[in-house]
N, CA, C and O atoms as a printed pandas DataFrame, in Angstrom:
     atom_number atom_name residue_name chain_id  residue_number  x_coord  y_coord  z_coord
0              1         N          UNK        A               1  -85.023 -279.385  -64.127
1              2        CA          UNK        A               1  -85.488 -278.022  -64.395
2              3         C          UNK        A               1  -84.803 -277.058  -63.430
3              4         O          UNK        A               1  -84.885 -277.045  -62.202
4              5         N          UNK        A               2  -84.169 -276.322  -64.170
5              6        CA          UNK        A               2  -83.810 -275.321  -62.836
6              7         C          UNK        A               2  -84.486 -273.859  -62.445
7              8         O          UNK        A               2  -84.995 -273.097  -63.267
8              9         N          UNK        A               3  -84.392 -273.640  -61.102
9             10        CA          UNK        A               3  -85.208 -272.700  -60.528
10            11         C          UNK        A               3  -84.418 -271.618  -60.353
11            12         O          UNK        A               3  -85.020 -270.544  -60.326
12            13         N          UNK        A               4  -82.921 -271.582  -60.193
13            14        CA          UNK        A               4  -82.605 -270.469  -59.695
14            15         C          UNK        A               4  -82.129 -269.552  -60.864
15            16         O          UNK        A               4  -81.936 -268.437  -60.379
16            17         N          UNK        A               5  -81.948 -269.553  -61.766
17            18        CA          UNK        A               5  -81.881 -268.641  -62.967
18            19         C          UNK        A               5  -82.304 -267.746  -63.014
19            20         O          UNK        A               5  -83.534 -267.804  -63.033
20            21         N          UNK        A               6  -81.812 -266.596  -63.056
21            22        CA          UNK        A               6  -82.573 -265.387  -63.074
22            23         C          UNK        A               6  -84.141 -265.127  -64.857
23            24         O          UNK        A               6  -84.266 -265.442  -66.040
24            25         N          UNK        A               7  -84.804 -264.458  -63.875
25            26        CA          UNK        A               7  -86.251 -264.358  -64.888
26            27         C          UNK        A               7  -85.176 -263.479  -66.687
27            28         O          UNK        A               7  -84.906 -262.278  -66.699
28            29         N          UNK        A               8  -84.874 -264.233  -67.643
29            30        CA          UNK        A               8  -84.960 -263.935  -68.668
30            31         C          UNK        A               8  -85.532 -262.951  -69.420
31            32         O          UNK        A               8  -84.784 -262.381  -70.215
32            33         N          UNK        A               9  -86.633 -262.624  -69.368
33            34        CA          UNK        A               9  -87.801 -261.769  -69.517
34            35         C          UNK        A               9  -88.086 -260.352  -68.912
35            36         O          UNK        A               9  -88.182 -260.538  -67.699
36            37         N          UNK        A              10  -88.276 -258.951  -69.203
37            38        CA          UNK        A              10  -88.785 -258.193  -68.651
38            39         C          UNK        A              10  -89.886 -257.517  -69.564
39            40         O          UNK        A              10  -90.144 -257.429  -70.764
40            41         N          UNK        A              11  -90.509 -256.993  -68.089
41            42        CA          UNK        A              11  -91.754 -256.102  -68.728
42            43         C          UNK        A              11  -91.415 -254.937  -69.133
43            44         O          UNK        A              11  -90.508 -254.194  -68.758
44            45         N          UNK        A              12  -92.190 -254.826  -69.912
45            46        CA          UNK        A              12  -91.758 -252.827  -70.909
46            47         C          UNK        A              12  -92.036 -252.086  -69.821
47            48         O          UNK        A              12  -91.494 -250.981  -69.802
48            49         N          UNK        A              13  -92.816 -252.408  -68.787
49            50        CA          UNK        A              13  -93.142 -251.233  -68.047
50            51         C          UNK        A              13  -92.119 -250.959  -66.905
51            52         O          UNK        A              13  -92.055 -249.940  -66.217
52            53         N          UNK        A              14  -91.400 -251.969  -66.843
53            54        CA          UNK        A              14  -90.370 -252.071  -65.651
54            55         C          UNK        A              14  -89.135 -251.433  -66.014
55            56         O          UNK        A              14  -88.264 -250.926  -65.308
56            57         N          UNK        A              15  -89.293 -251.635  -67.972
57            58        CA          UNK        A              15  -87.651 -251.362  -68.313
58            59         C          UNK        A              15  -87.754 -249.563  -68.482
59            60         O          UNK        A              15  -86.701 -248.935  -68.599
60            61         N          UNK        A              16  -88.881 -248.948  -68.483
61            62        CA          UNK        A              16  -89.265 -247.887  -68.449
62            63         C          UNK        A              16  -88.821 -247.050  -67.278
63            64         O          UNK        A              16  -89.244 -247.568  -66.245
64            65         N          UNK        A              17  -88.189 -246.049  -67.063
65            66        CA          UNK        A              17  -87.083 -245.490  -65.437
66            67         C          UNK        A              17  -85.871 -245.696  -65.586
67            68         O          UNK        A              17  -84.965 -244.885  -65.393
68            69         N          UNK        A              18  -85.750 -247.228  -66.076
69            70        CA          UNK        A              18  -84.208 -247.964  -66.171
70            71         C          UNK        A              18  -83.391 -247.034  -66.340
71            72         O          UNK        A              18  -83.660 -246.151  -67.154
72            73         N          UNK        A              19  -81.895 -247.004  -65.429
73            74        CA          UNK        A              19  -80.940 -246.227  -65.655
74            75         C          UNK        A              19  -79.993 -246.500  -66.517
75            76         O          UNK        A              19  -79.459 -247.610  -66.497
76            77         N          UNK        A              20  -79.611 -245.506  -67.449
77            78        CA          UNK        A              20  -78.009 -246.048  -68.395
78            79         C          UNK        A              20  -76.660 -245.563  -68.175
79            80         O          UNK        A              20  -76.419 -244.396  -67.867
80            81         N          UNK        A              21  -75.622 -246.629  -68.363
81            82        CA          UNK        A              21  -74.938 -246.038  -67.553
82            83         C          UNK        A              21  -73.620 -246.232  -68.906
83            84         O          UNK        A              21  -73.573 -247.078  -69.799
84            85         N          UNK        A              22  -72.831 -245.289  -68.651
85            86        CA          UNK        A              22  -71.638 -245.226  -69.861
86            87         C          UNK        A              22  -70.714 -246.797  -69.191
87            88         O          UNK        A              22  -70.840 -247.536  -68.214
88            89         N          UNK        A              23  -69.694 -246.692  -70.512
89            90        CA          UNK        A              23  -69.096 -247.726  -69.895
90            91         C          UNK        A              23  -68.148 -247.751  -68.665
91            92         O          UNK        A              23  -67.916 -248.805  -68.073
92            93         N          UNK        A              24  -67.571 -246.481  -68.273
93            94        CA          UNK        A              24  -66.839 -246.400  -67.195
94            95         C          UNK        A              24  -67.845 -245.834  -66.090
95            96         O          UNK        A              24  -67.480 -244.820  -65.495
96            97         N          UNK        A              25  -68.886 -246.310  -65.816
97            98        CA          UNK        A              25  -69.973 -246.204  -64.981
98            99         C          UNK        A              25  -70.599 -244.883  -64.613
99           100         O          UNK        A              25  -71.179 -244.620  -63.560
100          101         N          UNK        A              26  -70.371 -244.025  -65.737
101          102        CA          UNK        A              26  -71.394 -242.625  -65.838
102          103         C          UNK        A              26  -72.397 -242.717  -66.007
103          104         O          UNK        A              26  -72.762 -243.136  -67.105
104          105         N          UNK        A              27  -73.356 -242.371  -65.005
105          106        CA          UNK        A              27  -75.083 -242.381  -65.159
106          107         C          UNK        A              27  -74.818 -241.346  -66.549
107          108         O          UNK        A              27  -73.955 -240.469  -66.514
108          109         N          UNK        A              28  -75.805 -241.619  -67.925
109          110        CA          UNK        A              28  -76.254 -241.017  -68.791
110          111         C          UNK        A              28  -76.930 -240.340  -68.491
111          112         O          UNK        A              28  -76.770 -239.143  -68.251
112          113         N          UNK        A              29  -78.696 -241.562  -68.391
113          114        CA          UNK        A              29  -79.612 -241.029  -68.478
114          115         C          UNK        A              29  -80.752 -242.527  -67.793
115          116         O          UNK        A              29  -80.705 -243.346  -66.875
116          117         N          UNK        A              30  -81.532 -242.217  -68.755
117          118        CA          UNK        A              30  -82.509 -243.344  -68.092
118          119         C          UNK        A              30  -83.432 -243.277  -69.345
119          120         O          UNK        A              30  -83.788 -242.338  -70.057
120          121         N          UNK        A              31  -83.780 -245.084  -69.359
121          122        CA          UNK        A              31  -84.927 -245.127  -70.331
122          123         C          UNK        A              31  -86.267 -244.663  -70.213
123          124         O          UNK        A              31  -86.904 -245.034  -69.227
124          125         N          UNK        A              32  -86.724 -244.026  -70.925
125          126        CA          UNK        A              32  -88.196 -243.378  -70.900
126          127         C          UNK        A              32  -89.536 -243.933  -71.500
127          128         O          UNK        A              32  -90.715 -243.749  -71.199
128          129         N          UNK        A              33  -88.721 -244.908  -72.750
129          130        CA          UNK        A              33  -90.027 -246.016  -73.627
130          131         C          UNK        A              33  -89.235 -246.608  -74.315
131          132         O          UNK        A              33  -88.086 -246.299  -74.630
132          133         N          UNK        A              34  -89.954 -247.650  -74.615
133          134        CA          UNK        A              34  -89.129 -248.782  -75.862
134          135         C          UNK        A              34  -90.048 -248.144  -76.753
135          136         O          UNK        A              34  -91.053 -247.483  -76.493
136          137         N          UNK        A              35  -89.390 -248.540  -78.148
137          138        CA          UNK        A              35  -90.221 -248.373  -79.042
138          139         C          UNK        A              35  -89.857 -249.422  -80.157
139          140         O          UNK        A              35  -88.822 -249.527  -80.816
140          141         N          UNK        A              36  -91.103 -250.224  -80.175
141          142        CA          UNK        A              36  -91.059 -251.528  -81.186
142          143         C          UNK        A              36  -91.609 -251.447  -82.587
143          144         O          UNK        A              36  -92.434 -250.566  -82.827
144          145         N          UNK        A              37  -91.266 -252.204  -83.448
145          146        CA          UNK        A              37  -91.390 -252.521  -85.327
146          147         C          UNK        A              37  -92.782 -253.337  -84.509
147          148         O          UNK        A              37  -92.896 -254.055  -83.515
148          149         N          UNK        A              38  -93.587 -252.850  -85.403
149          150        CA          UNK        A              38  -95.079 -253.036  -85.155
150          151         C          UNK        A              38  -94.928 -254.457  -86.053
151          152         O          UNK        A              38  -95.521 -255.478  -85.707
152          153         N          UNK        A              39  -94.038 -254.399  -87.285
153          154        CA          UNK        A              39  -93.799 -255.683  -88.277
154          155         C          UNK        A              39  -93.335 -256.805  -87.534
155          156         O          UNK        A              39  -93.991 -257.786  -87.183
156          157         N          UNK        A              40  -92.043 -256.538  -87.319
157          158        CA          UNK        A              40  -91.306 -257.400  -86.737
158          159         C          UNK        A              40  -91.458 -257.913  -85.459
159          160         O          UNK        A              40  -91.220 -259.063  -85.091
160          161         N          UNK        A              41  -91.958 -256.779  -84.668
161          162        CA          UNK        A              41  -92.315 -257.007  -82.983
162          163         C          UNK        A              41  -90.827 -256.911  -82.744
163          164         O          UNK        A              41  -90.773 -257.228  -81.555
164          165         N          UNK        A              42  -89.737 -256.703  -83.078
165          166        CA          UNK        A              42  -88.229 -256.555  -82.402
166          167         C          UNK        A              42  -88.565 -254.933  -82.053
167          168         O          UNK        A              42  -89.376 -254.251  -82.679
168          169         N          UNK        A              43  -87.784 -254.496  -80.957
169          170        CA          UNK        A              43  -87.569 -253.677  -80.216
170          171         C          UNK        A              43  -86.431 -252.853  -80.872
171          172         O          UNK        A              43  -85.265 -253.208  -80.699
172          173         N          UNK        A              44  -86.784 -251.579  -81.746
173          174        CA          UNK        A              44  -86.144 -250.883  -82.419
174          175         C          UNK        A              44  -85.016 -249.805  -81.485
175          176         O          UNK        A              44  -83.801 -249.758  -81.676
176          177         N          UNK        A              45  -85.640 -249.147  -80.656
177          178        CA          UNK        A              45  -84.998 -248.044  -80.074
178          179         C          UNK        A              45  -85.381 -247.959  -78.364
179          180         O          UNK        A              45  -86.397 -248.529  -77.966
180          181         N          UNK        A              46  -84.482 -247.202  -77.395
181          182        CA          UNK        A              46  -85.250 -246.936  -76.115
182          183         C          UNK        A              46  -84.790 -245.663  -76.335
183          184         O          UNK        A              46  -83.686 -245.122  -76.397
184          185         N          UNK        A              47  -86.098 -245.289  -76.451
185          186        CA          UNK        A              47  -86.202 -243.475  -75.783
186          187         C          UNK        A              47  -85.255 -243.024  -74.908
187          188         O          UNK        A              47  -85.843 -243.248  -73.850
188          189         N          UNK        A              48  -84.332 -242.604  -74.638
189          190        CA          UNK        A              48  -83.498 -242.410  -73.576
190          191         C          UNK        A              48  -83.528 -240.595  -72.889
191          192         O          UNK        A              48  -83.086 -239.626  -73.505
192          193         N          UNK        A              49  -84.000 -240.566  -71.869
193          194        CA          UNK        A              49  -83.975 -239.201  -71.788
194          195         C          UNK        A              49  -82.423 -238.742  -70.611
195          196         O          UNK        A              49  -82.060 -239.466  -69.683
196          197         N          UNK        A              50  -81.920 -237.738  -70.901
197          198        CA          UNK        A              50  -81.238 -237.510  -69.944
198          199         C          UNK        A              50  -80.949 -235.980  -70.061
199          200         O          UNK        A              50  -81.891 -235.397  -70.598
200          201         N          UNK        A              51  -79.983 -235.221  -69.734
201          202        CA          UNK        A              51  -79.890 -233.723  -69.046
202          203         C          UNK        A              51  -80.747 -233.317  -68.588
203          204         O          UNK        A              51  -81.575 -234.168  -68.264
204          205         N          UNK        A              52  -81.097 -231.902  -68.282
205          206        CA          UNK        A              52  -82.094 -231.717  -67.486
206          207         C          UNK        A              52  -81.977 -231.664  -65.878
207          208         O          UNK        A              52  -81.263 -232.303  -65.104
208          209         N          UNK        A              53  -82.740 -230.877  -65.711
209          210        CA          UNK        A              53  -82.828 -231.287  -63.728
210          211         C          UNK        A              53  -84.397 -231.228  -63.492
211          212         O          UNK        A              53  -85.277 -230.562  -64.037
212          213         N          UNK        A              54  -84.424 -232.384  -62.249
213          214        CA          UNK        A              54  -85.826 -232.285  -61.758
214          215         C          UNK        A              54  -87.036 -232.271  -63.056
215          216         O          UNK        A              54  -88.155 -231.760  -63.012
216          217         N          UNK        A              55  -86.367 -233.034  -64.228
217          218        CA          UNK        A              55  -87.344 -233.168  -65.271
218          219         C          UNK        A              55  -88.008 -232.079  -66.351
219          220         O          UNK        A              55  -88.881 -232.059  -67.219
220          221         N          UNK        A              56  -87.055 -231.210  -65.750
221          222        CA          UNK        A              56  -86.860 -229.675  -66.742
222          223         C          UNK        A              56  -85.415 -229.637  -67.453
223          224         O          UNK        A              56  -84.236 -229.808  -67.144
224          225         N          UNK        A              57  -86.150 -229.331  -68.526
225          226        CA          UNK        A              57  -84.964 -229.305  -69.873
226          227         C          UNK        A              57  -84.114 -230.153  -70.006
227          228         O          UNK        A              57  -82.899 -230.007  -70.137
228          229         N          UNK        A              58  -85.082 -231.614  -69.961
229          230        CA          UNK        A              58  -84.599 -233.110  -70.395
230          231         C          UNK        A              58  -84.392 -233.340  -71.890
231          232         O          UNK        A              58  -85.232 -232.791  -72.602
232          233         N          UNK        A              59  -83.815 -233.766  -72.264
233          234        CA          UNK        A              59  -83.450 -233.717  -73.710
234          235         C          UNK        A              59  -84.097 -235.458  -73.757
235          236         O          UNK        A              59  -84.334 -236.141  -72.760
236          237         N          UNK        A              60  -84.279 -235.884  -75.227
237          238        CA          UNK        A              60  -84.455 -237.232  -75.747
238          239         C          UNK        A              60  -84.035 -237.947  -76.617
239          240         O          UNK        A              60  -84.014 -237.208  -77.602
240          241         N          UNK        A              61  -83.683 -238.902  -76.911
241          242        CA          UNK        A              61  -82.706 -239.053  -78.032
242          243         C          UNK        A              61  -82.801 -240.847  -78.509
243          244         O          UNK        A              61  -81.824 -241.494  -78.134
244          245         N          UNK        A              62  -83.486 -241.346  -78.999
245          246        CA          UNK        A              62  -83.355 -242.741  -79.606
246          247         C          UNK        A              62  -82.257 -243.398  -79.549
247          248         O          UNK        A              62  -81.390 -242.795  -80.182
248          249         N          UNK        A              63  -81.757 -244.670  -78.937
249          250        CA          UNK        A              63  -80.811 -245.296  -78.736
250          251         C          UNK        A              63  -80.856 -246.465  -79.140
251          252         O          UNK        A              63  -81.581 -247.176  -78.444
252          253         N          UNK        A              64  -80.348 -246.990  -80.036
253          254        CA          UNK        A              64  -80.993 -248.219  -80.767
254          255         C          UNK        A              64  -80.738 -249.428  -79.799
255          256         O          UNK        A              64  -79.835 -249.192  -78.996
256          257         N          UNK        A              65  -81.273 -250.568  -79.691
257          258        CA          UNK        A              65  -81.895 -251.265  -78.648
258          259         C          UNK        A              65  -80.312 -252.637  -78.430
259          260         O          UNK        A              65  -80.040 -253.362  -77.473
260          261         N          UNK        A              66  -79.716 -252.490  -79.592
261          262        CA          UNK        A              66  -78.179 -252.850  -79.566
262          263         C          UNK        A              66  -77.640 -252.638  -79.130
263          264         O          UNK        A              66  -76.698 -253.405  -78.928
264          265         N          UNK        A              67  -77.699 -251.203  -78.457
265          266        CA          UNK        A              67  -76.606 -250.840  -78.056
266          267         C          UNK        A              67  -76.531 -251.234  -76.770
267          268         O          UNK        A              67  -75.424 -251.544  -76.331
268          269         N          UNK        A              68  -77.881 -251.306  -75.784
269          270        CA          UNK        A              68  -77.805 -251.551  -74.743
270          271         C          UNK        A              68  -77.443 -252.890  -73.783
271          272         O          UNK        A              68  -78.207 -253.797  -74.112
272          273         N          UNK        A              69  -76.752 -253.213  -72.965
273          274        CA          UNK        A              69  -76.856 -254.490  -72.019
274          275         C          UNK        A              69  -77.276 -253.937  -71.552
275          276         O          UNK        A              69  -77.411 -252.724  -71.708
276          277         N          UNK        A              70  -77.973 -255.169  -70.136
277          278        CA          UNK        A              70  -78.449 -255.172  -68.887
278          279         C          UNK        A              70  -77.074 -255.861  -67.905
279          280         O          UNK        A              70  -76.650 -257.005  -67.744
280          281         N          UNK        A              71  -76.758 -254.784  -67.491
281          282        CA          UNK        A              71  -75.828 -255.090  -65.773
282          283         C          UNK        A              71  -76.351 -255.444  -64.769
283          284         O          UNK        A              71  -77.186 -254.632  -64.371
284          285         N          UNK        A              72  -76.212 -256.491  -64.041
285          286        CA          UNK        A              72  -77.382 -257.073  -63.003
286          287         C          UNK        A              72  -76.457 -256.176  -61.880
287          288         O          UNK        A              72  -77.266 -255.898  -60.996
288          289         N          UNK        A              73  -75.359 -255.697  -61.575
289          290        CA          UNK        A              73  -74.868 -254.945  -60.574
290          291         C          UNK        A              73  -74.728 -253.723  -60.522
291          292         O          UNK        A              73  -74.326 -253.146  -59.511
292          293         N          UNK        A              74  -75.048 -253.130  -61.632
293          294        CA          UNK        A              74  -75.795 -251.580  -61.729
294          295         C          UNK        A              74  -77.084 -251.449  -61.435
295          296         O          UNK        A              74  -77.592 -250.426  -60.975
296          297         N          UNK        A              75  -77.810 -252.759  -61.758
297          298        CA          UNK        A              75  -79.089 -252.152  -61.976
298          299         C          UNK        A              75  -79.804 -251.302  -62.981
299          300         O          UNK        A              75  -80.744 -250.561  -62.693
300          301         N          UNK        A              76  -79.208 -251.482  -64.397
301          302        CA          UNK        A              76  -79.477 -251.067  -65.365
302          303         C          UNK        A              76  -78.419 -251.435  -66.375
303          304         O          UNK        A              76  -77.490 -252.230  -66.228
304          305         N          UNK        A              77  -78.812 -250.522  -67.699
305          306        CA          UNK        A              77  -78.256 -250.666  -68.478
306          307         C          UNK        A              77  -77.162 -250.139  -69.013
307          308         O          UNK        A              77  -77.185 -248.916  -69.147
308          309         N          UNK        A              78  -75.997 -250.834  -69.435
309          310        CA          UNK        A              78  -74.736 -250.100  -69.702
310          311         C          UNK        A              78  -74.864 -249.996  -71.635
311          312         O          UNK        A              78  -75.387 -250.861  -72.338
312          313         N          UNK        A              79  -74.247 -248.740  -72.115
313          314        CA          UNK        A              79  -73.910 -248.729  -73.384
314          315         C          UNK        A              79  -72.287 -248.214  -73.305
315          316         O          UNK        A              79  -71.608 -247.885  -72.332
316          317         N          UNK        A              80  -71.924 -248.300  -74.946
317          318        CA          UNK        A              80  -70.890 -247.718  -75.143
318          319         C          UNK        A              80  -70.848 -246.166  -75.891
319          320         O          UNK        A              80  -69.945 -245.504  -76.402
320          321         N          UNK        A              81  -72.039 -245.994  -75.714
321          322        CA          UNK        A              81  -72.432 -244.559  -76.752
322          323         C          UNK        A              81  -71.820 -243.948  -75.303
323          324         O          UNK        A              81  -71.913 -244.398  -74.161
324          325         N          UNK        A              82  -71.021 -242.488  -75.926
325          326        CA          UNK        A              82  -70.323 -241.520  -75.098
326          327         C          UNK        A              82  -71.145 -240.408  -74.338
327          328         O          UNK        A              82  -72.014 -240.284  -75.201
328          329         N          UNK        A              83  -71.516 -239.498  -73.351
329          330        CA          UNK        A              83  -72.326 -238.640  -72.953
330          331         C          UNK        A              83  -71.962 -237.415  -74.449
331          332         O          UNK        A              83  -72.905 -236.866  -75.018
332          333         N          UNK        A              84  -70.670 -237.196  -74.830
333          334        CA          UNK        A              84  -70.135 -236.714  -76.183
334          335         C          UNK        A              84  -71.013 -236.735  -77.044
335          336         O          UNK        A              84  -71.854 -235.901  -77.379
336          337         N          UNK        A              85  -70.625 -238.379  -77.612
337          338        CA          UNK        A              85  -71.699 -238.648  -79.119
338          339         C          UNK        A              85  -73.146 -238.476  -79.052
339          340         O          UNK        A              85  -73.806 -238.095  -80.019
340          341         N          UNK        A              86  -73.856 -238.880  -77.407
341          342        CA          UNK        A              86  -75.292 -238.532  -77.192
342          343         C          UNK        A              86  -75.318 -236.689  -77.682
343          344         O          UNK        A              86  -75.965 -236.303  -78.656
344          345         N          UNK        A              87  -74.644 -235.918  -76.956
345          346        CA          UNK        A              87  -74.648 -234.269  -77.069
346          347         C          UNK        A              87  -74.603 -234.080  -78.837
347          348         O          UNK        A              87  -75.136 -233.142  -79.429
348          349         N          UNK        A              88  -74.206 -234.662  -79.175
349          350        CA          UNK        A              88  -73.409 -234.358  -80.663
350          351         C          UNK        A              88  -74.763 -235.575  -81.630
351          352         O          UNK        A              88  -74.611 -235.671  -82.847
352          353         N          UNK        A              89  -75.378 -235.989  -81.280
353          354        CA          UNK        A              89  -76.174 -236.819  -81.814
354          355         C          UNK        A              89  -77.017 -236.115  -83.232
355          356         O          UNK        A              89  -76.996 -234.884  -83.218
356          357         N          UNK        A              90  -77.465 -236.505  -83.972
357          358        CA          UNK        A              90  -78.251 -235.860  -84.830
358          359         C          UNK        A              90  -79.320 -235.618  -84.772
359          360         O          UNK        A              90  -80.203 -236.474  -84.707
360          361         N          UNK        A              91  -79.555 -234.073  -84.785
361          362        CA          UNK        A              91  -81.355 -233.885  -84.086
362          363         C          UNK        A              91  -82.398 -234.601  -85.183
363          364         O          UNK        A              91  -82.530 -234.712  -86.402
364          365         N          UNK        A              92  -83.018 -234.995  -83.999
365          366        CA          UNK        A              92  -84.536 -235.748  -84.290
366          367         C          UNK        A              92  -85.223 -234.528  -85.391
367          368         O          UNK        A              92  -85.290 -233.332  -85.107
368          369         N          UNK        A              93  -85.753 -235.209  -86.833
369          370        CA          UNK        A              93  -86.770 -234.236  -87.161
370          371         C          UNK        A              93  -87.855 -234.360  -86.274
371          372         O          UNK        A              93  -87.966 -234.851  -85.150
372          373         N          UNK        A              94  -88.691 -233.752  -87.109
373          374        CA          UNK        A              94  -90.307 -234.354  -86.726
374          375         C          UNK        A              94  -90.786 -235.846  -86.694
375          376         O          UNK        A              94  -90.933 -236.553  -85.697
376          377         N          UNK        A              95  -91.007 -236.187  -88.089
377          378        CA          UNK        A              95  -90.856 -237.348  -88.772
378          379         C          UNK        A              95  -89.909 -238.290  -88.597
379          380         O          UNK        A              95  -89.802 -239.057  -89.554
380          381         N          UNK        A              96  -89.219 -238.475  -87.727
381          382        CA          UNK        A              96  -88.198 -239.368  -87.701
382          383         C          UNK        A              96  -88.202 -240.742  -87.770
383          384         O          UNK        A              96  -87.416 -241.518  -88.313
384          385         N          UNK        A              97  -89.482 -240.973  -86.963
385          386        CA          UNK        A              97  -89.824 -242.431  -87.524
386          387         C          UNK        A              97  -90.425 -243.003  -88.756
387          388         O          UNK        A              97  -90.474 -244.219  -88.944
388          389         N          UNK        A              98  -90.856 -242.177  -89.544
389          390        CA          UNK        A              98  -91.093 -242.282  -90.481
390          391         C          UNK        A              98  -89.923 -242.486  -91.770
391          392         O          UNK        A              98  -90.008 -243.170  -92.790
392          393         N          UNK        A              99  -89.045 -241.786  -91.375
393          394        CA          UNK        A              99  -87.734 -241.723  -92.459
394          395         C          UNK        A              99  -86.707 -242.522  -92.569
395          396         O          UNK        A              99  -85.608 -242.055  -92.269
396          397         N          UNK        A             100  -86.782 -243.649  -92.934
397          398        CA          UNK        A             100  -85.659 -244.870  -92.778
398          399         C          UNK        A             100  -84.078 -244.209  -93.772
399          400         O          UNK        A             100  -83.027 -244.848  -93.818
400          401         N          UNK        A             101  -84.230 -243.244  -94.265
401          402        CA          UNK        A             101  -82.471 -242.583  -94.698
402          403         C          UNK        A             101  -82.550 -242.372  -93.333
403          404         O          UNK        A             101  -82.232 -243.334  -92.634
404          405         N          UNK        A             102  -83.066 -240.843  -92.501
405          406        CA          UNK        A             102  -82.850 -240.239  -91.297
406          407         C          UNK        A             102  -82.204 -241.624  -90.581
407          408         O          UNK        A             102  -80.988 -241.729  -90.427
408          409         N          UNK        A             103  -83.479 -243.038  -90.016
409          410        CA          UNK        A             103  -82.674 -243.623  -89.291
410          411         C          UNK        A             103  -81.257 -244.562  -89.522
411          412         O          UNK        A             103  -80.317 -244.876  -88.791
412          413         N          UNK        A             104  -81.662 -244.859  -91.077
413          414        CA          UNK        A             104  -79.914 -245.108  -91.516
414          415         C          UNK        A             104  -78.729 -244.388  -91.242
415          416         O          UNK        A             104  -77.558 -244.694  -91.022
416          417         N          UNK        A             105  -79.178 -243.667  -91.295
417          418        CA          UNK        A             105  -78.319 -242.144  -90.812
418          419         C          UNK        A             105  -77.662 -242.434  -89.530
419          420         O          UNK        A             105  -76.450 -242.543  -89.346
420          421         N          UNK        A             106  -78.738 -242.560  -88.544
421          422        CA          UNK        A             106  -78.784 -242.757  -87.075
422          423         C          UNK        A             106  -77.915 -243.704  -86.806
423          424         O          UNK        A             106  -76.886 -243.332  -86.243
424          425         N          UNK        A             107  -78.022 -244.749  -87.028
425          426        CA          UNK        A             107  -77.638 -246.208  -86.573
426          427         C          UNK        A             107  -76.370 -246.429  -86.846
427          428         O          UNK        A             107  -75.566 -247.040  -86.142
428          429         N          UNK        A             108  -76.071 -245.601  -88.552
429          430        CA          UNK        A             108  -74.935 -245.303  -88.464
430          431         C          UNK        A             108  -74.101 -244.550  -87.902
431          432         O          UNK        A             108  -72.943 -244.856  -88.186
432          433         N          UNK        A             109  -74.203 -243.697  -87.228
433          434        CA          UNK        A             109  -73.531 -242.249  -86.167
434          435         C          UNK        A             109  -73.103 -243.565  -85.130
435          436         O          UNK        A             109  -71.989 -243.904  -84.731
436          437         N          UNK        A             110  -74.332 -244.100  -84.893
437          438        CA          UNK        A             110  -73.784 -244.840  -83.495
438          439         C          UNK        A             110  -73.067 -246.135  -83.418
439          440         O          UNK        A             110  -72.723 -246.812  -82.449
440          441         N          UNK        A             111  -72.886 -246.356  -85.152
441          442        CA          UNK        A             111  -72.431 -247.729  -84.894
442          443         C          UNK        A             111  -72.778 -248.919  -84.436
443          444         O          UNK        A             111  -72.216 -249.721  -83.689
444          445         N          UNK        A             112  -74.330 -248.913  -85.293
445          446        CA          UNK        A             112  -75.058 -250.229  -84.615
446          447         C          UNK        A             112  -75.390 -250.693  -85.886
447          448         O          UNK        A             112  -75.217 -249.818  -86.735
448          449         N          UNK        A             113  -75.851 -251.875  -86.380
449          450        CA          UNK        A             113  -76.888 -252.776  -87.284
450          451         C          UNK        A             113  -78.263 -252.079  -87.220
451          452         O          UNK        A             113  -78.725 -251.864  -86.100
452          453         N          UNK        A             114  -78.910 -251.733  -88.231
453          454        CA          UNK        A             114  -80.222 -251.442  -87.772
454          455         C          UNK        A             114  -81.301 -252.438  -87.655
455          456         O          UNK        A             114  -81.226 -253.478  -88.310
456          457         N          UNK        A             115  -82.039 -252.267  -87.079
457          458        CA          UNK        A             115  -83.301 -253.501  -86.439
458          459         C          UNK        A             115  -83.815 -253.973  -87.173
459          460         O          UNK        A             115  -84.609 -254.825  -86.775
460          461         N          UNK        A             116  -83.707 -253.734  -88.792
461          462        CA          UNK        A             116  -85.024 -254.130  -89.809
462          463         C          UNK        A             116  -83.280 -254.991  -90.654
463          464         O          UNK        A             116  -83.346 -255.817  -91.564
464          465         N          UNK        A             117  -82.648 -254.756  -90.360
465          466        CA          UNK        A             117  -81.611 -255.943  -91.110
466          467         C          UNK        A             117  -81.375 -257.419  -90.724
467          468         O          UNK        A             117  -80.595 -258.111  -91.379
């Protein structure tokens, strides 16, 4: 049995703060919530908040849960989504979770599989 393996597993509440970082090591932003398929229990999107200062006029933006690794030498998570394509992203309606075109939509901008496939 081995012991030294790093813990596999994290808690939602831990991955919550988590920093993201572009691929040439630009802090984005930071995760703010997961948000899971109540069906499936797979982990659809992380809330990602970033611009803003001091937590004024933070923007938010769904990042589908693909896109992200975990870097054990960042200390967070790296994507390949651009600070660009985040700015340029397609605004959230209201309803957004509700609208599976809207998130087809989405998943496609970013070039991911969506979570319910």
């Amino acid at each position: 049995m081995e012991h030294n393996r790093p813990d596999p597993q994290i808690s939602s509440k831990d991955v919550n703060g988590t920093r993201v970082f572009s691929p040439d090591g630009e802090k984005l932003g930071h995760v703010e919530e997961l948000m899971i398929d109540k069906q499936s229990g797979k982990v659809a999107y992380a809330l990602m908040g970033f611009g803003g200062f001091l937590g004024m006029g933070e923007d938010y933006h769904p990042i589908p849960w693909s896109k992200l690794r975990y870097d054990t030498s960042l200390d967070g998570y790296v994507t390949d989504i651009t600070r660009e394509q985040l700015e340029g992203a397609p605004r959230r309606q209201d309803d957004w979770r509700r609208d599976r075109t809207w998130e087809e939509g989405y998943f496609s901008y970013y070039g991911a599989t969506p979570y319910w496939i």
